[in-house]
Phi, psi and omega in degrees: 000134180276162190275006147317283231279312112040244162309327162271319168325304175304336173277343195280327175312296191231056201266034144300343201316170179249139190294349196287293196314309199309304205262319152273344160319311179297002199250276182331298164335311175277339181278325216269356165293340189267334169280303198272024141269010195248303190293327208050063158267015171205142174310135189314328171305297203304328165299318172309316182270005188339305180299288205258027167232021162211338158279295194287314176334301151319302181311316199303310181297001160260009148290306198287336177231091206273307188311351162284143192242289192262097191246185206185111136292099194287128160075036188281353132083228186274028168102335180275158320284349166008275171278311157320307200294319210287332167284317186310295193307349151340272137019287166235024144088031178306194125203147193221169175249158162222112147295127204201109195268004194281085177335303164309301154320334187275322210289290159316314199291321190315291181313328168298297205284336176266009186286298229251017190012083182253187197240070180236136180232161166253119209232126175244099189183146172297150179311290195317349175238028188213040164301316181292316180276007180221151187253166199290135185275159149283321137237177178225126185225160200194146171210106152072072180233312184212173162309173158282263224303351190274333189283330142308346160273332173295319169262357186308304182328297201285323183279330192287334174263026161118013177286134195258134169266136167220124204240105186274135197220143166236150193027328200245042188285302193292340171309311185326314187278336198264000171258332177294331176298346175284003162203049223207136163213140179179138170292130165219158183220146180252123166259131159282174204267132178263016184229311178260127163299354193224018152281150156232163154227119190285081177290100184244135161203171196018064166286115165225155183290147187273000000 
């Protein structure tokens, strides 16, 4: 794919993006085939569709809050959404943390986030120990971490003091939301997914236990 083609994807997404942003995501893309042949951070399939089922997949949820300056990625694994988030916030001068209990995976996250000098910190540490050490962001965002009640117990320290989660969940979303209301009370808007038709993004505020 030329770096046209590319560009116009991203613009079909995001469409303010910048040829600067355009041009480290495509950066990113090449950094992160080249670590998950040393780490695995992904299936050798899952490489082939990289660009449009986890960079844009990723790119979209930073339309819905572009005015947030402080986010937090839960579980960040190989960067999605993370590090993609960590370049767009360039852009308005943003930052975001990622958690990450993998070392190797963190290692990598590290390496991204100083390649592409984003305002990106990498935190190598279970969720569950970094309530004191990290202050409530304005969002949280997790891809393919937990169940929804479970991503709500995780996040609960942060959300309950105003934090907004925006949660990509796929086909099987309304079981999710619908086991989480037997402990759960929270506002929600469903964005569908502009890469999967039967994806969503869950946009959660004022969660509390019931």
């Amino acid at each position: 794919m030329t770096k046209d083609k590319y560009f116009d994807s991203l613009k079909q997404i995001y469409p303010s993006v910048s040829r600067e942003t355009a041009d480290d995501l495509i950066g990113f893309e090449t950094l992160f085939k080249k670590w998950s042949k040393a780490i695995n951070l992904a299936s050798p399939n899952t490489l082939e569709t990289l660009w449009e089922r986890h960079i844009l997949d990723s790119v979209q949820l930073f339309k819905l809050a572009p005015q947030a300056k402080q986010w937090l990625d839960l579980g960040s694994g190989g960067g999605f959404p993370g590090v993609v988030l960590a370049i767009l916030l360039k852009e308005t001068g943003g930052s975001i943390r990622l958690v990450e209990s993998n070392s190797k995976k963190s290692a990598f996250l590290r390496n991204a986030l100083a390649q592409f000098q984003t305002h990106g910190q990498v935190v190598n540490a279970r969720i569950e120990s970094c309530y004191q050490q990290i202050q409530v962001p304005e969002i949280i965002t997790a891809r393919a971490l937990a169940s929804l009640d479970k991503l709500f117990e995780l996040t609960e320290p942060w959300m309950t003091k105003g934090a907004k989660a925006l949660f990509q969940k796929g086909r099987d979303y309304q079981r999710e939301i619908d086991e989480s209301l037997l402990n759960w009370k929270f506002d929600l808007v469903r964005h569908g997914s502009a890469i999967e038709a039967d994806s969503v993004i869950l946009e959660i505020s004022n969660l509390q236990r019931r």
